[in-house]
PDB file of N, CA, C and O in Angstrom:
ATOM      1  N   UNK A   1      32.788   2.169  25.929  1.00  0.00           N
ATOM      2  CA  UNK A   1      32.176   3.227  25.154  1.00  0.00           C
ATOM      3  C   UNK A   1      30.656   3.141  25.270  1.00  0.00           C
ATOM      4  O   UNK A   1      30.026   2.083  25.265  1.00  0.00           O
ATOM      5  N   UNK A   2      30.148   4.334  25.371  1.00  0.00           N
ATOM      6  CA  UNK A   2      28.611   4.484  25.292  1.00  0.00           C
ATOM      7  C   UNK A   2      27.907   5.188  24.535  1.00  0.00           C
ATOM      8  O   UNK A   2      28.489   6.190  24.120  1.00  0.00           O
ATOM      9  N   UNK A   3      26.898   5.050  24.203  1.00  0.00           N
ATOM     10  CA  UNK A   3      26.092   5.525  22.482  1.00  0.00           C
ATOM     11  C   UNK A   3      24.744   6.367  23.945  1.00  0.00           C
ATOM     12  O   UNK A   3      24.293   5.901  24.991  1.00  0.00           O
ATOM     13  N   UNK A   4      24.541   7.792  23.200  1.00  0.00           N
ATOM     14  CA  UNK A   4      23.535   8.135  23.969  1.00  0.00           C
ATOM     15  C   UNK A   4      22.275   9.033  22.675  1.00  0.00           C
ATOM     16  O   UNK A   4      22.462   9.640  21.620  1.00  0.00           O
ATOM     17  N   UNK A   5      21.114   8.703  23.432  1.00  0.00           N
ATOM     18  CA  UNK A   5      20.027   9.445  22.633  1.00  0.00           C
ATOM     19  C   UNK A   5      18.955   9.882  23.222  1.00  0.00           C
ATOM     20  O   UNK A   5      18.310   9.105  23.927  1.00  0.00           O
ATOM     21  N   UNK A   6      18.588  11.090  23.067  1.00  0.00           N
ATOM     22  CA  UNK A   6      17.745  11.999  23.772  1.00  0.00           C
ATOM     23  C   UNK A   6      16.327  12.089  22.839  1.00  0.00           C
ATOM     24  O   UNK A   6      16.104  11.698  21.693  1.00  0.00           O
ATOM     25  N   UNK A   7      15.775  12.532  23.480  1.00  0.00           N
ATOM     26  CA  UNK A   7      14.350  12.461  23.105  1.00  0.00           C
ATOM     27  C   UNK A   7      13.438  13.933  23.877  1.00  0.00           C
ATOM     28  O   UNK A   7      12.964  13.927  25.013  1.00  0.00           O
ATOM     29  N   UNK A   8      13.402  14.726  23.206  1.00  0.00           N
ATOM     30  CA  UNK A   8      13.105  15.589  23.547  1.00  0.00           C
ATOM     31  C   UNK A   8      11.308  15.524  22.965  1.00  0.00           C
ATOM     32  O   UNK A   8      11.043  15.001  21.882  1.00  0.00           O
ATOM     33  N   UNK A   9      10.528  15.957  23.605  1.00  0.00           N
ATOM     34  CA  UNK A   9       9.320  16.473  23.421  1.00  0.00           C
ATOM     35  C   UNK A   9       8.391  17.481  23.985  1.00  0.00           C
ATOM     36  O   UNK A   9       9.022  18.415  24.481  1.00  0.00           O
ATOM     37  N   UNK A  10       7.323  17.586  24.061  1.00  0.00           N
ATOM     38  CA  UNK A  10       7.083  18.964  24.695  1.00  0.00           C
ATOM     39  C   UNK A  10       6.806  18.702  26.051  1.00  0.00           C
ATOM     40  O   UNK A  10       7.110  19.572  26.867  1.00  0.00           O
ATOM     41  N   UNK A  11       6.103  17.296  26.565  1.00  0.00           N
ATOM     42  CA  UNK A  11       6.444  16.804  27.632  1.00  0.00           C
ATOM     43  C   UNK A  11       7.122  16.590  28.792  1.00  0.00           C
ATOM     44  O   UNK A  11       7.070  17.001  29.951  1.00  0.00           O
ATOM     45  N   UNK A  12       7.944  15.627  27.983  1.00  0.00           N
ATOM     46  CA  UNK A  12       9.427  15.113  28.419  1.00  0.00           C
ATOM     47  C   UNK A  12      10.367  14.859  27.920  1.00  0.00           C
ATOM     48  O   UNK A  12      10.413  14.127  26.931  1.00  0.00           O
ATOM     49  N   UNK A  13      11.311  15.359  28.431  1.00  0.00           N
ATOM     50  CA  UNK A  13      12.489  14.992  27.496  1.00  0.00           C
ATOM     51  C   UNK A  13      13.401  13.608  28.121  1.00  0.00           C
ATOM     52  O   UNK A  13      14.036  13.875  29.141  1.00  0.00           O
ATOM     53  N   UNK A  14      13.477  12.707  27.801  1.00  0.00           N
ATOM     54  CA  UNK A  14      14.217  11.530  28.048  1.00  0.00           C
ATOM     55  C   UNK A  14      15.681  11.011  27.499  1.00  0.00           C
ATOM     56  O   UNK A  14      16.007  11.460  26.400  1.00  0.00           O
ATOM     57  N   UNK A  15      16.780   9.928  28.282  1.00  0.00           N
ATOM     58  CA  UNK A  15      17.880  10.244  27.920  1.00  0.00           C
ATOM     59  C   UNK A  15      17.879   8.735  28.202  1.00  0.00           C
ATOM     60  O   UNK A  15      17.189   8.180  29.058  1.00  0.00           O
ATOM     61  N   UNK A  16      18.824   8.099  27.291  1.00  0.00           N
ATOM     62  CA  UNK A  16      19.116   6.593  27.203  1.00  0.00           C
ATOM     63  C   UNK A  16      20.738   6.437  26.872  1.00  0.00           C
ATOM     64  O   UNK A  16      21.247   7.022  25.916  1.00  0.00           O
ATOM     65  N   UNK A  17      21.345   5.747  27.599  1.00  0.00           N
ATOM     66  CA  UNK A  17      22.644   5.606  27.634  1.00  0.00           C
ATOM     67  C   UNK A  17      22.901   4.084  27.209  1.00  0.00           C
ATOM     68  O   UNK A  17      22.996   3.452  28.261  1.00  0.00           O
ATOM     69  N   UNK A  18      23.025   3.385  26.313  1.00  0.00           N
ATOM     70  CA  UNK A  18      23.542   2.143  25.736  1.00  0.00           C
ATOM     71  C   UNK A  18      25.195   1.865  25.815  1.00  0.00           C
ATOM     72  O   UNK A  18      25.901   2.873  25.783  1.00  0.00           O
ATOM     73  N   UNK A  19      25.936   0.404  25.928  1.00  0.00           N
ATOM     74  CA  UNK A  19      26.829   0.233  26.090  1.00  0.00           C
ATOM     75  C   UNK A  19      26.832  -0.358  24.303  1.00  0.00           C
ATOM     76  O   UNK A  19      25.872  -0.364  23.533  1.00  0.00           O
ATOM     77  N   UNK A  20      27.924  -0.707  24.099  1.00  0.00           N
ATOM     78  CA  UNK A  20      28.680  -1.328  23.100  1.00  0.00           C
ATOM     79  C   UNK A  20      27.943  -2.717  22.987  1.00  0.00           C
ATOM     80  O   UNK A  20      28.099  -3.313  21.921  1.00  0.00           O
ATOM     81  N   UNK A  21      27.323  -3.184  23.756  1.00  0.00           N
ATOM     82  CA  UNK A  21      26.323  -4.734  23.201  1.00  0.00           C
ATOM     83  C   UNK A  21      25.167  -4.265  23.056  1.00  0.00           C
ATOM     84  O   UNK A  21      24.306  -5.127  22.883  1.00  0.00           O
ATOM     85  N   UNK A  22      24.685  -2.797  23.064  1.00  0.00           N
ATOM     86  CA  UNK A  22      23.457  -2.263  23.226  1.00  0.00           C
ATOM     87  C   UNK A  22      22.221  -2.396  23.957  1.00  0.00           C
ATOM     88  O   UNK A  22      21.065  -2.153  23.609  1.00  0.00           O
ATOM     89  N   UNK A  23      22.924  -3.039  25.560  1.00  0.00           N
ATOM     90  CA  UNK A  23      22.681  -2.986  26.750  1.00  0.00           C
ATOM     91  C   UNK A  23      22.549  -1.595  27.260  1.00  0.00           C
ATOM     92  O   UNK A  23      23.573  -0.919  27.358  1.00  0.00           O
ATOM     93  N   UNK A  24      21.191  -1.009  27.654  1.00  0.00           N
ATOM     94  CA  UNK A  24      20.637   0.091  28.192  1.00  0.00           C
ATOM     95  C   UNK A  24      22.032   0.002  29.570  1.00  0.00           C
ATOM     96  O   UNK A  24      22.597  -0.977  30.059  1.00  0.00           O
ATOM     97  N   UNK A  25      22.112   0.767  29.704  1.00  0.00           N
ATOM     98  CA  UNK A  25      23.426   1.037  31.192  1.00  0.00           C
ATOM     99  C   UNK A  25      22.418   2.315  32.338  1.00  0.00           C
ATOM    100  O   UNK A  25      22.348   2.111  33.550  1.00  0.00           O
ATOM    101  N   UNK A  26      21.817   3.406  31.752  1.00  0.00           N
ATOM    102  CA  UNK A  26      21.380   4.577  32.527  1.00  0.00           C
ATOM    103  C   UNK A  26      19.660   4.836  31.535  1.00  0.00           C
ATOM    104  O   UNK A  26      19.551   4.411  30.385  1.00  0.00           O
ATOM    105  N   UNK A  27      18.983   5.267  31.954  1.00  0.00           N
ATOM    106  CA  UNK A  27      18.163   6.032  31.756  1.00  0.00           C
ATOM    107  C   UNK A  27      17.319   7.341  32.437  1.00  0.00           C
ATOM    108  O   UNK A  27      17.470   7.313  33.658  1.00  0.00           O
ATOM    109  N   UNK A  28      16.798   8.043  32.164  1.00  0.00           N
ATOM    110  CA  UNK A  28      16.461   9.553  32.094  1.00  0.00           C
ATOM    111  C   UNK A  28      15.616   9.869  32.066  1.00  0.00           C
ATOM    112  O   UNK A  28      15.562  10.369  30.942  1.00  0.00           O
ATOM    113  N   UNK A  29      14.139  10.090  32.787  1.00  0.00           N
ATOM    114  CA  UNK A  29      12.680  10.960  32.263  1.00  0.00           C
ATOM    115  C   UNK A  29      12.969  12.089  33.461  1.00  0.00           C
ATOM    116  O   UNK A  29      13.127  11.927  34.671  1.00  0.00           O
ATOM    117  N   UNK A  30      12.976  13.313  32.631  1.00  0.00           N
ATOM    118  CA  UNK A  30      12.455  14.173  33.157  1.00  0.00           C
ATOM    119  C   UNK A  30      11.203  14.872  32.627  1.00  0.00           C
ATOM    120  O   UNK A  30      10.573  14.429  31.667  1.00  0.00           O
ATOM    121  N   UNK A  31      10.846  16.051  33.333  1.00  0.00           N
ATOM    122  CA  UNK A  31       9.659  16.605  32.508  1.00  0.00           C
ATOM    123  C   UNK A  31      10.721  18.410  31.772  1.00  0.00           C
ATOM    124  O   UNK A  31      11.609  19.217  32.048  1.00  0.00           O
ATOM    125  N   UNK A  32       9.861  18.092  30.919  1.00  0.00           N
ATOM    126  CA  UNK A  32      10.500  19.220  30.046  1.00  0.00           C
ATOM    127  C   UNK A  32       9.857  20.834  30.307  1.00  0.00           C
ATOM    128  O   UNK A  32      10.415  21.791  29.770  1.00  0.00           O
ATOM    129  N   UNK A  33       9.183  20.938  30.789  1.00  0.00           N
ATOM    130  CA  UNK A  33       8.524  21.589  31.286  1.00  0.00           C
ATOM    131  C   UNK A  33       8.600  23.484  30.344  1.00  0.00           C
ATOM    132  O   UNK A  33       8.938  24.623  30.666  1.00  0.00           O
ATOM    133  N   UNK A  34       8.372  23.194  29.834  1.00  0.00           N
ATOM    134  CA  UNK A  34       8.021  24.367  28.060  1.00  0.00           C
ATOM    135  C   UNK A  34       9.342  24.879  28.202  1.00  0.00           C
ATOM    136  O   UNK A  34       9.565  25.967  27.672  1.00  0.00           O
ATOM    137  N   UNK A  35      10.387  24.227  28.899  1.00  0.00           N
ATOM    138  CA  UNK A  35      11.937  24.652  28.819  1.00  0.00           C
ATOM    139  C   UNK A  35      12.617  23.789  28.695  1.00  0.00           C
ATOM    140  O   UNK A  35      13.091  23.176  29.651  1.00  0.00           O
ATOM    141  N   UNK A  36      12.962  23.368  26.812  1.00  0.00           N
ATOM    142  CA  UNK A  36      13.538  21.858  26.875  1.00  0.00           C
ATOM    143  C   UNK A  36      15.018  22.584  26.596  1.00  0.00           C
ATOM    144  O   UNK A  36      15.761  21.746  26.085  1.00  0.00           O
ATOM    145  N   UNK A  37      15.556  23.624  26.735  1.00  0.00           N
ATOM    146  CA  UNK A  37      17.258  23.630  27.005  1.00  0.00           C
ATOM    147  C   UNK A  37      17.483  23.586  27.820  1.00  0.00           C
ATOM    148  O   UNK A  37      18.583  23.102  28.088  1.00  0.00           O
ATOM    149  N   UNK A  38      16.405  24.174  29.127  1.00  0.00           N
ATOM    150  CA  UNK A  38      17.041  23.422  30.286  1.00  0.00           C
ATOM    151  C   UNK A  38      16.901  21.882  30.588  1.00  0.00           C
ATOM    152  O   UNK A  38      17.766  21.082  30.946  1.00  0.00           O
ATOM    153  N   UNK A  39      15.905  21.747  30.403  1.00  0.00           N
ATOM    154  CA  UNK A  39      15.587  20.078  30.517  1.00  0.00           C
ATOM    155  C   UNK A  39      16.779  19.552  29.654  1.00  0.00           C
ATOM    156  O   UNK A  39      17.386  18.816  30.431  1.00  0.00           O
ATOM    157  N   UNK A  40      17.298  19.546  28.703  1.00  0.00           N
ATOM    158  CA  UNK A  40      18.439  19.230  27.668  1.00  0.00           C
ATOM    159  C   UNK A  40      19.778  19.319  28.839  1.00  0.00           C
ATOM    160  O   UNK A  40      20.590  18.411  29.012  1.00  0.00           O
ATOM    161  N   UNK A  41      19.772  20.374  29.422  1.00  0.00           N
ATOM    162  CA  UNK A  41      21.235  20.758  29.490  1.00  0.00           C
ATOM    163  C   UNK A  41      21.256  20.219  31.067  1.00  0.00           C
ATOM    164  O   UNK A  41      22.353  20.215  31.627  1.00  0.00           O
ATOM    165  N   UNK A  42      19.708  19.619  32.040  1.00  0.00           N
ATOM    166  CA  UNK A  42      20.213  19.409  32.983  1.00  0.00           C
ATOM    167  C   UNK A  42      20.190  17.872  33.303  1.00  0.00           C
ATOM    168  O   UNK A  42      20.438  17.291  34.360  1.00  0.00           O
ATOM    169  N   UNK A  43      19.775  17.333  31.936  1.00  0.00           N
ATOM    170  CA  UNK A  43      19.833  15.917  31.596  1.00  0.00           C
ATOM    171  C   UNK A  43      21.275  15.315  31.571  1.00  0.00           C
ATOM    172  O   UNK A  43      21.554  14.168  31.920  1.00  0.00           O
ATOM    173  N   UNK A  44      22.296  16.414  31.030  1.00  0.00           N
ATOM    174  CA  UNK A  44      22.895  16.095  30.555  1.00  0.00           C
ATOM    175  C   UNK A  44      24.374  15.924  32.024  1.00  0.00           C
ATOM    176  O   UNK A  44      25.317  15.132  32.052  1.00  0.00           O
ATOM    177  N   UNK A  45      24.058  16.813  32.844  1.00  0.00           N
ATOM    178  CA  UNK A  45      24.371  17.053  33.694  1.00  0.00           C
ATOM    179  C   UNK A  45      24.138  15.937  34.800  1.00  0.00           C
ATOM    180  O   UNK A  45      25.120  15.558  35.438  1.00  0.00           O
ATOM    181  N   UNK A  46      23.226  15.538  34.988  1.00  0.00           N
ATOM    182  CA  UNK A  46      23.086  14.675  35.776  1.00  0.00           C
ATOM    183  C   UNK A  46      23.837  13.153  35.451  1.00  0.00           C
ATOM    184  O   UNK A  46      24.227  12.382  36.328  1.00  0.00           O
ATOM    185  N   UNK A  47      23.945  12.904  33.863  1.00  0.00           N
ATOM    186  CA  UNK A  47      24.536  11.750  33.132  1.00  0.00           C
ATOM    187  C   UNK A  47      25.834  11.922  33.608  1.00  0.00           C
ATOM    188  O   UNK A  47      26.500  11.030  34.134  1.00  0.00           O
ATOM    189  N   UNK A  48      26.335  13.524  33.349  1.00  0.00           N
ATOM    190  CA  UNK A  48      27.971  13.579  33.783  1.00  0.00           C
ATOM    191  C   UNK A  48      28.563  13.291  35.330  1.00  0.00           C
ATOM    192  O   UNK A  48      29.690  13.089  35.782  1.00  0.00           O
ATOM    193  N   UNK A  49      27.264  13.376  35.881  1.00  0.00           N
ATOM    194  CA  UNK A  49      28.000  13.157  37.424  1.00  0.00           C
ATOM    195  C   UNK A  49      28.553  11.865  37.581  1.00  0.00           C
ATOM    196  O   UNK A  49      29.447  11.661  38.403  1.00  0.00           O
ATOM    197  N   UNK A  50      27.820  10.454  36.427  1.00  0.00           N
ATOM    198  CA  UNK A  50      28.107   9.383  36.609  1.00  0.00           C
ATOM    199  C   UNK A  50      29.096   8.643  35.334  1.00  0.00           C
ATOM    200  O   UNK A  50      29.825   7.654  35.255  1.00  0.00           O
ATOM    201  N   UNK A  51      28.622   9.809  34.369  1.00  0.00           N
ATOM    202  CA  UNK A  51      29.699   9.188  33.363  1.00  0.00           C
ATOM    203  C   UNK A  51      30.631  10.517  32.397  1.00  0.00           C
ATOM    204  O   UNK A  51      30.262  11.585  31.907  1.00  0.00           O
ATOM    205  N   UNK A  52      31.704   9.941  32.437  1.00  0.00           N
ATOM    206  CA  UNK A  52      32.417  10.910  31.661  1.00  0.00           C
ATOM    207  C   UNK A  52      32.003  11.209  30.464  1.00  0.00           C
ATOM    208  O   UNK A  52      31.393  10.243  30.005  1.00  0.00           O
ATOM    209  N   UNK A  53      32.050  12.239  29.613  1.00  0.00           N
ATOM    210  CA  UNK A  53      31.770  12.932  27.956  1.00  0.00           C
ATOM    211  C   UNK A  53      32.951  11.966  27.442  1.00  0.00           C
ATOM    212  O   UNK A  53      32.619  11.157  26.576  1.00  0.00           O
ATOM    213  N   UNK A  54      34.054  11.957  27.795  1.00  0.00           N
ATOM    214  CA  UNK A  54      35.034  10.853  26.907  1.00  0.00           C
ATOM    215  C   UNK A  54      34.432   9.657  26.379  1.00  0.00           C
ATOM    216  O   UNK A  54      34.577   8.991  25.354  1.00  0.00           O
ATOM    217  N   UNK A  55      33.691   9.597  27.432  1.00  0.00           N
ATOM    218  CA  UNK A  55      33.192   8.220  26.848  1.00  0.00           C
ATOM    219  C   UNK A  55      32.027   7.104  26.325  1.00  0.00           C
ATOM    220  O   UNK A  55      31.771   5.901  26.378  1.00  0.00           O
ATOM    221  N   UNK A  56      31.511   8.373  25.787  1.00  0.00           N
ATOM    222  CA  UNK A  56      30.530   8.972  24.810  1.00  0.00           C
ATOM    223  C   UNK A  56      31.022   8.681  23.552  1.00  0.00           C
ATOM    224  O   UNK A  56      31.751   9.591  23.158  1.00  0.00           O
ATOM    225  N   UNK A  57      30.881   7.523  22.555  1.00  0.00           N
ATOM    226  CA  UNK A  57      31.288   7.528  21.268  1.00  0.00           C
ATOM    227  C   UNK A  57      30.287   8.244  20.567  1.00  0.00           C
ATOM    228  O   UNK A  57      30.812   9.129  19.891  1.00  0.00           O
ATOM    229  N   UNK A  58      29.295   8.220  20.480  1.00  0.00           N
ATOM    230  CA  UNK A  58      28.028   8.885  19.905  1.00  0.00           C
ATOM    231  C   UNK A  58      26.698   9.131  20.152  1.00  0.00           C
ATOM    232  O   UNK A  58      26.106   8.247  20.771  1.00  0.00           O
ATOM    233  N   UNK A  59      25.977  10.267  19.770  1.00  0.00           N
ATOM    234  CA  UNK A  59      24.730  10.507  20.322  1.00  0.00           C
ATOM    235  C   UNK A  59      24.145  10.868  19.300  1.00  0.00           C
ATOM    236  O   UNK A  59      24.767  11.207  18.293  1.00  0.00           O
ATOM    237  N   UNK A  60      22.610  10.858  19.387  1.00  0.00           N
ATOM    238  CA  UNK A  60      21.580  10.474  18.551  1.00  0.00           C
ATOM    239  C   UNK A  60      20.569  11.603  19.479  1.00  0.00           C
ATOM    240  O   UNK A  60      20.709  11.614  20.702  1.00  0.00           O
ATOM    241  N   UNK A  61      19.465  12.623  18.757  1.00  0.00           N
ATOM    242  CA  UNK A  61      18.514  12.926  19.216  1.00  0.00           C
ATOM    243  C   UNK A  61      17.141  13.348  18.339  1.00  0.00           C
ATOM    244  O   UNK A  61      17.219  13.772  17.186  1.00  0.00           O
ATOM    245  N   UNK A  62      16.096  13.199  18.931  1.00  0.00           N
ATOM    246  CA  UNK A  62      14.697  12.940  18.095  1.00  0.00           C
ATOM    247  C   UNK A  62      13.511  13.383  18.385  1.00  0.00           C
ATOM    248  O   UNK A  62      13.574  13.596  19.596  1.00  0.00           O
ATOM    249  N   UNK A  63      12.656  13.605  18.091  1.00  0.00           N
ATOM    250  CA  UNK A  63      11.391  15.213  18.900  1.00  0.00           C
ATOM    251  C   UNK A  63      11.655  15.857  18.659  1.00  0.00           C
ATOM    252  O   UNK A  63      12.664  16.252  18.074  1.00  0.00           O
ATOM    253  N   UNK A  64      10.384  16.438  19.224  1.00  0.00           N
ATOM    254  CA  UNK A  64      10.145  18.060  18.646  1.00  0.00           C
ATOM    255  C   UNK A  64      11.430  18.945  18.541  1.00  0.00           C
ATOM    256  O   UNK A  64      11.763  19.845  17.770  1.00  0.00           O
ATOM    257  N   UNK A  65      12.152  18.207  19.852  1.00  0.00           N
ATOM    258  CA  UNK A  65      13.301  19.283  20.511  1.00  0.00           C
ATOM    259  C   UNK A  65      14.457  18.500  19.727  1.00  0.00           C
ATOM    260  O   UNK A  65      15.492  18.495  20.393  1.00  0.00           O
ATOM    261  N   UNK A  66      14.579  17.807  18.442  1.00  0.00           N
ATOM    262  CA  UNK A  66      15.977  17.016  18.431  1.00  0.00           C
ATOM    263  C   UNK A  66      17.078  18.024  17.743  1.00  0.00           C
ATOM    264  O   UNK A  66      18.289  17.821  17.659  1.00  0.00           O
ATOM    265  N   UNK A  67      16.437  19.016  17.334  1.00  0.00           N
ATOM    266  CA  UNK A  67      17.712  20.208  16.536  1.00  0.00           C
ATOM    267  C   UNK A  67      18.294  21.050  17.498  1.00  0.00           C
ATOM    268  O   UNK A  67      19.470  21.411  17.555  1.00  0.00           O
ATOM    269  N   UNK A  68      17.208  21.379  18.376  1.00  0.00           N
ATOM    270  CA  UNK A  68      18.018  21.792  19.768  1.00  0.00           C
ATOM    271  C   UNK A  68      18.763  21.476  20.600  1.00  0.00           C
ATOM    272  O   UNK A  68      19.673  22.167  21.059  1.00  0.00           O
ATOM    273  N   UNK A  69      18.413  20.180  20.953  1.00  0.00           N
ATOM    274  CA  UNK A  69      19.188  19.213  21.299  1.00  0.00           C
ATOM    275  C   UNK A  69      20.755  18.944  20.866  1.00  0.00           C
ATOM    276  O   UNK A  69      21.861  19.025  21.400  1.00  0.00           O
ATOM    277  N   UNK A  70      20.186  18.565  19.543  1.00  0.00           N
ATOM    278  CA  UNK A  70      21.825  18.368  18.919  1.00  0.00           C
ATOM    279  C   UNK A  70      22.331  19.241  19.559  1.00  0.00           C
ATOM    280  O   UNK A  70      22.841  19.135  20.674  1.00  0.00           O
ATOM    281  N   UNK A  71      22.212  20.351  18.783  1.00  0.00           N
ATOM    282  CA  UNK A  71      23.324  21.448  19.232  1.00  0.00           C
ATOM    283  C   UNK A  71      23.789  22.051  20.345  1.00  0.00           C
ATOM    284  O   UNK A  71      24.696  22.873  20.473  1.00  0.00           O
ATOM    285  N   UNK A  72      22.831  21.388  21.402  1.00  0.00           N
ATOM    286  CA  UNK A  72      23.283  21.456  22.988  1.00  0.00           C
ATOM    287  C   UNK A  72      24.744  19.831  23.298  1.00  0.00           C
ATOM    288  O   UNK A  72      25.869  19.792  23.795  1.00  0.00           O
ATOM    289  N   UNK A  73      23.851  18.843  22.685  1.00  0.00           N
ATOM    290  CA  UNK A  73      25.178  17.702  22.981  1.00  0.00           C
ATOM    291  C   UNK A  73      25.829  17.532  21.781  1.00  0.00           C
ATOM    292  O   UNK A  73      26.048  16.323  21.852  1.00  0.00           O
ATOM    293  N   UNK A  74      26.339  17.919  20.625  1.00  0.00           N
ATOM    294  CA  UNK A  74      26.995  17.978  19.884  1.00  0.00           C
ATOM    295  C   UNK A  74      26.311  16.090  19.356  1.00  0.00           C
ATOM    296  O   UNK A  74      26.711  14.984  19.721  1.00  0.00           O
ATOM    297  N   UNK A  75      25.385  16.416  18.566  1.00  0.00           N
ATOM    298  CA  UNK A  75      25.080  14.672  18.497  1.00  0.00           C
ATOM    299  C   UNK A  75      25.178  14.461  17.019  1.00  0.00           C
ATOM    300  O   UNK A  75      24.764  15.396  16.333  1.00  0.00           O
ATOM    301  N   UNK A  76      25.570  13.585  16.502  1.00  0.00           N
ATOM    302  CA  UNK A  76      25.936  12.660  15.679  1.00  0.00           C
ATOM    303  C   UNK A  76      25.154  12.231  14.458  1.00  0.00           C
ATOM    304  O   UNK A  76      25.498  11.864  13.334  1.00  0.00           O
ATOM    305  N   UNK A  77      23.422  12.484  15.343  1.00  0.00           N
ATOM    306  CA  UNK A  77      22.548  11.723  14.500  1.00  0.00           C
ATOM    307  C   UNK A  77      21.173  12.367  15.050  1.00  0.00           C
ATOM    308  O   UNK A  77      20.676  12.144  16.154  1.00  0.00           O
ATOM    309  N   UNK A  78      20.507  13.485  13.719  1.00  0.00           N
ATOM    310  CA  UNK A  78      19.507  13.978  14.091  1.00  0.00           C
ATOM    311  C   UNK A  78      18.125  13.536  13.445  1.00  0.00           C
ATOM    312  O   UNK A  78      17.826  14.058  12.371  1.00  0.00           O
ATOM    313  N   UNK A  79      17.283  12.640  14.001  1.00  0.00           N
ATOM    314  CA  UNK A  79      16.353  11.586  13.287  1.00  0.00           C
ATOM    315  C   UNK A  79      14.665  12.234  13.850  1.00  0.00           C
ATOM    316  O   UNK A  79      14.235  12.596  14.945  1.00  0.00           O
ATOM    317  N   UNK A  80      14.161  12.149  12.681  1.00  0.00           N
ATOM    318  CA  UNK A  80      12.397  12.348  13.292  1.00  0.00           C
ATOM    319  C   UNK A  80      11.932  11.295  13.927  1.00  0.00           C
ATOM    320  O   UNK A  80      12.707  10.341  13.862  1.00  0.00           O
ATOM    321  N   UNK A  81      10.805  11.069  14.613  1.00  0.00           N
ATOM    322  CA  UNK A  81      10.102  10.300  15.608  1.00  0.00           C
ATOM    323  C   UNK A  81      10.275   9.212  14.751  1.00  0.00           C
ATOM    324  O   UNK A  81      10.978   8.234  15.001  1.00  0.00           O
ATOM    325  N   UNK A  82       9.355   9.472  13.314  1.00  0.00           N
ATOM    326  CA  UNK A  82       9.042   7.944  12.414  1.00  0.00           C
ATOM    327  C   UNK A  82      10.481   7.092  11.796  1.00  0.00           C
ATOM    328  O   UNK A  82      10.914   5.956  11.599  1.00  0.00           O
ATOM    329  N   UNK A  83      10.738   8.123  11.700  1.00  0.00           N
ATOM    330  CA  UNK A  83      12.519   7.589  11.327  1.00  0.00           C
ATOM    331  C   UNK A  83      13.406   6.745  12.705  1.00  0.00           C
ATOM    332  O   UNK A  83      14.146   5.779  12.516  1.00  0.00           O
ATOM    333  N   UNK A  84      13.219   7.157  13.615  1.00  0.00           N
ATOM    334  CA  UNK A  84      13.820   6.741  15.019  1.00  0.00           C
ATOM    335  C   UNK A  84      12.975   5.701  15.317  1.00  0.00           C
ATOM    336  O   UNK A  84      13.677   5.030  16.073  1.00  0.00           O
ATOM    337  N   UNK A  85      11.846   5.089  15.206  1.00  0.00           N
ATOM    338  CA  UNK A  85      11.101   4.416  15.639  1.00  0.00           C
ATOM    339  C   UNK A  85      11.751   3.145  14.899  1.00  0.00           C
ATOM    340  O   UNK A  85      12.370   2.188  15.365  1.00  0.00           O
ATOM    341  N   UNK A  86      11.356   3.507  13.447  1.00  0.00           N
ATOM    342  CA  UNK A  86      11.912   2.720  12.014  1.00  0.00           C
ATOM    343  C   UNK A  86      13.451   2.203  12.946  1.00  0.00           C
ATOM    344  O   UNK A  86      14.321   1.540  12.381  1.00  0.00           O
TER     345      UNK A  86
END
């Protein structure tokens, strides 16, 4: 099982894939480029070529873009920067 969390900003949007010992497994910078649903949706895409959505126990997202986000990966856990940092 893998825990994932996105990070959307106006920047870049970034993607971190953790295993169950909370060993990083994949990571993600793209540039977001003033289009973070696509940046969102082709992040997400690129994760799937290597890992299945099954096996995905939960996701987490945070930035500017984390409400958008959610609701592009159906995530679990929608946290502000200072809160996510915390």
């Amino acid at each position: 099982m893998y825990y994932l969390g996105i990070d959307v900003g106006s920047v870049s949007t970034d993607f971190v894939l953790m295993d169950e010992k909370r060993e990083i497994v994949s990571q993600l910078y793209m540039k977001t480029g003033g289009n973070p649903i696509k940046a969102v949706k082709e992040g997400l895409c690129q994760l799937g070529r290597e890992y299945e959505s099954k096996d995905i126990a939960g996701a987490g997202t945070t930035g500017s873009g984390r409400t958008l986000a959610a609701a592009i990966a159906g995530a679990d856990a929608v946290k502000n920067e200072i809160t996510a940092h915390g």
